[in-house]
C-alpha positions as CSV (number, residue, x, y, z in Angstrom):
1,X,0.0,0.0,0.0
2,X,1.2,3.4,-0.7
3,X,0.7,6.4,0.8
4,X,0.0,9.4,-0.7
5,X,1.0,12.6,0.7
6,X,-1.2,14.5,3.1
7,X,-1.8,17.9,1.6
8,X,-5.2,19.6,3.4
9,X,-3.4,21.3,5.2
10,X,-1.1,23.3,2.6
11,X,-4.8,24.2,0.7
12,X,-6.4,25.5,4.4
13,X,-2.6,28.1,4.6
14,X,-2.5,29.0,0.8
15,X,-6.3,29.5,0.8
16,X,-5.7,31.7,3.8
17,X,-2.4,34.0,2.0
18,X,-5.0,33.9,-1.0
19,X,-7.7,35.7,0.7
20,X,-5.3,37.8,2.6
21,X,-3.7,39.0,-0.6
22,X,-7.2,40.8,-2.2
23,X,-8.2,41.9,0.9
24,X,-5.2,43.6,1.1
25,X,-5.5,45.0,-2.6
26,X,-9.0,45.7,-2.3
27,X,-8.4,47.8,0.9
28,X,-5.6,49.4,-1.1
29,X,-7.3,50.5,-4.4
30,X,-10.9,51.5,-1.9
31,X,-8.7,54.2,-0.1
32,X,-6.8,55.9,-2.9
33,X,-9.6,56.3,-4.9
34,X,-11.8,57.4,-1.9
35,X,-8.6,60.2,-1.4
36,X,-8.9,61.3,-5.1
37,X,-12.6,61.3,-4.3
38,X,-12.6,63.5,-1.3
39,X,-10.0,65.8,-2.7
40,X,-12.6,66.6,-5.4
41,X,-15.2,67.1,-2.8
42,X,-13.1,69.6,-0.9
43,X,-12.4,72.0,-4.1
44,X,-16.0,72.0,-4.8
45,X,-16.7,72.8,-1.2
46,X,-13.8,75.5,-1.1
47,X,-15.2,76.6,-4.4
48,X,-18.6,77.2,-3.4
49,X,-18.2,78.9,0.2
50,X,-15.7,81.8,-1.9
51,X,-18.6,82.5,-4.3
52,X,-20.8,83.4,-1.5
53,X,-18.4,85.2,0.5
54,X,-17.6,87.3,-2.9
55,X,-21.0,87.9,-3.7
56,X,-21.5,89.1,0.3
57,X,-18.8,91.3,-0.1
58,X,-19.7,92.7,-3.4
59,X,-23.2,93.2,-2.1
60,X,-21.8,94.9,0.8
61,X,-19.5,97.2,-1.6
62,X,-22.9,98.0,-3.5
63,X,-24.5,98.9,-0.4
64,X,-21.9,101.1,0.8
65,X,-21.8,103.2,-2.6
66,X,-25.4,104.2,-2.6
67,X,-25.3,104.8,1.1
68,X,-22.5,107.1,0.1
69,X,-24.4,108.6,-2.7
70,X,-27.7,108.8,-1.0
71,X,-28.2,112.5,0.5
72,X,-31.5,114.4,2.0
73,X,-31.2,118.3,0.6
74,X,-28.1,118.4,-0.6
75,X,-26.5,117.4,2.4
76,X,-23.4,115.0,2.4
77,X,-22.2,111.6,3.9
78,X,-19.1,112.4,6.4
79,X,-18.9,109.1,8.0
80,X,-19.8,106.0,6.8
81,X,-18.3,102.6,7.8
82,X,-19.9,99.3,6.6
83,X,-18.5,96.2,8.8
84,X,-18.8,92.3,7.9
85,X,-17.6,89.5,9.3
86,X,-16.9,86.8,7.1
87,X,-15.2,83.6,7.8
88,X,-11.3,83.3,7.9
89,X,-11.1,79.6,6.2
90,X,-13.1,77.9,3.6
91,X,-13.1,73.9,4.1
92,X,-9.7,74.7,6.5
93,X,-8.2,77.3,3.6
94,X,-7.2,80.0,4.2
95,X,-8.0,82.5,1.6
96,X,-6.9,86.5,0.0
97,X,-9.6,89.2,-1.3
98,X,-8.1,91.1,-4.1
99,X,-9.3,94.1,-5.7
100,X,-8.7,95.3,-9.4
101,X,-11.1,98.3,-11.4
102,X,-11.3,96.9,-15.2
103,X,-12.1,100.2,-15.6
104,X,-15.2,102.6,-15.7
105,X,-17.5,102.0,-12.4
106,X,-17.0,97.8,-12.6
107,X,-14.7,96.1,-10.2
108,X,-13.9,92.9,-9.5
109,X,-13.1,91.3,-6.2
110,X,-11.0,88.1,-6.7
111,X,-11.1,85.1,-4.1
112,X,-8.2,82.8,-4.0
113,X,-7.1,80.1,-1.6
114,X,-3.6,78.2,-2.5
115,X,-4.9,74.9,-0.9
116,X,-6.8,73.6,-2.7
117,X,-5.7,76.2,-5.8
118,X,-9.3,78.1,-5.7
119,X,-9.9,81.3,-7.7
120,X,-13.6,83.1,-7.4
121,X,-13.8,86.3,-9.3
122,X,-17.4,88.3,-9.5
123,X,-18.2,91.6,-11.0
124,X,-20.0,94.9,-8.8
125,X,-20.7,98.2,-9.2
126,X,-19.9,101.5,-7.6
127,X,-20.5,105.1,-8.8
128,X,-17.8,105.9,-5.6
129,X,-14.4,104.6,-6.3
130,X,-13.1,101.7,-4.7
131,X,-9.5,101.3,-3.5
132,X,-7.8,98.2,-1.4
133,X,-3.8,98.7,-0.3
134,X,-2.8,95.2,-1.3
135,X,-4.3,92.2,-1.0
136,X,-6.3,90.9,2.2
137,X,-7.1,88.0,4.0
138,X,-10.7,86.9,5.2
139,X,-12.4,88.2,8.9
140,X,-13.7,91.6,9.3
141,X,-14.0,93.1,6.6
142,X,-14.9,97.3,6.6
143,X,-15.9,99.1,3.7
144,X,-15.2,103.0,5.0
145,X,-16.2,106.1,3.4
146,X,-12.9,108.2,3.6
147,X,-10.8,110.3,1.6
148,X,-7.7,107.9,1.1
149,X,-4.9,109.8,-1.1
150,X,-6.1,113.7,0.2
151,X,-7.3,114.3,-2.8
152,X,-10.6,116.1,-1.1
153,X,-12.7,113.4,-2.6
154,X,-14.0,110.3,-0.6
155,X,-13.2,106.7,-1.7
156,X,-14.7,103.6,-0.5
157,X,-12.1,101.7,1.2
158,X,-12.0,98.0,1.7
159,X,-9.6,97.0,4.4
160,X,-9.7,93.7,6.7
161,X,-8.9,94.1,10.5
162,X,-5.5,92.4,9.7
163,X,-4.4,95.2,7.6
């Protein structure tokens, strides 16, 4: 009688490595295309909270320029300060407000955050000029009715309490 070689044993390990191994790949593709996935999630997130805070801020620029331009009998505006306080991250980001005057009475406020790269420009409006010494960062943001170069004409200024 021979004997043949015992091998239930091997099959019970190797099926064990087996199912080991794609568990381990599974787990392993799963989380780096979850990472790409939640990435993409975050830019749209970071995307979508600098379009409101831009269109706040331009709303709040409008605002400011027709309370500057709104007088009763002739009368003028001496002080005027608008305040906001928006937030100081988006999604974790830090962000910068920039300012730039395409020309006539259009300007355009630019939001930008560098992580993720995320850059939100919208258009307003203002009869009074608008001027901004640099860039800025988010927080409280004051729009203030005040002559800014001494030029003996009022400018709307946007500044952040950082500045």
């Amino acid at each position: 009688m021979t004997r043949t070689p015992d091998e239930r044993g091997v099959s019970t390990t190797l099926n064990y490595i087996l199912n080991l191994s794609v568990t381990t790949i599974l787990i392993a593709v799963l989380l780096t295309t979850g990472s790409g996935l939640v990435t993409d999630q975050r830019e749209r997130v970071v995307r979508t909270e600098l379009q409101v805070i831009s269109q706040q801020l331009a709303d709040d620029i409008a605002a400011a320029d027709r309370l500057a331009r709104s007088t009763s009998a002739g009368g003028t505006v001496e002080i005027l300060t608008v305040e906001s306080d928006y937030p100081r991250t988006v999604a974790g980001a830090s962000y910068t407000i920039s300012l730039a005057a395409p020309g006539g009475d259009r300007y355009e406020l630019e939001l930008s955050s560098s992580t993720p790269a995320v850059t939100v420009t919208v258009t307003t409006v203002s009869k009074t000029k608008v001027v901004m010494k640099g860039d800025t960062v988010g927080g409280l943001i004051e729009i203030e009715y005040t002559d800014t170069d001494s030029d003996g004409e009022s400018e709307l200024e946007v500044r952040s309490d950082d500045d």
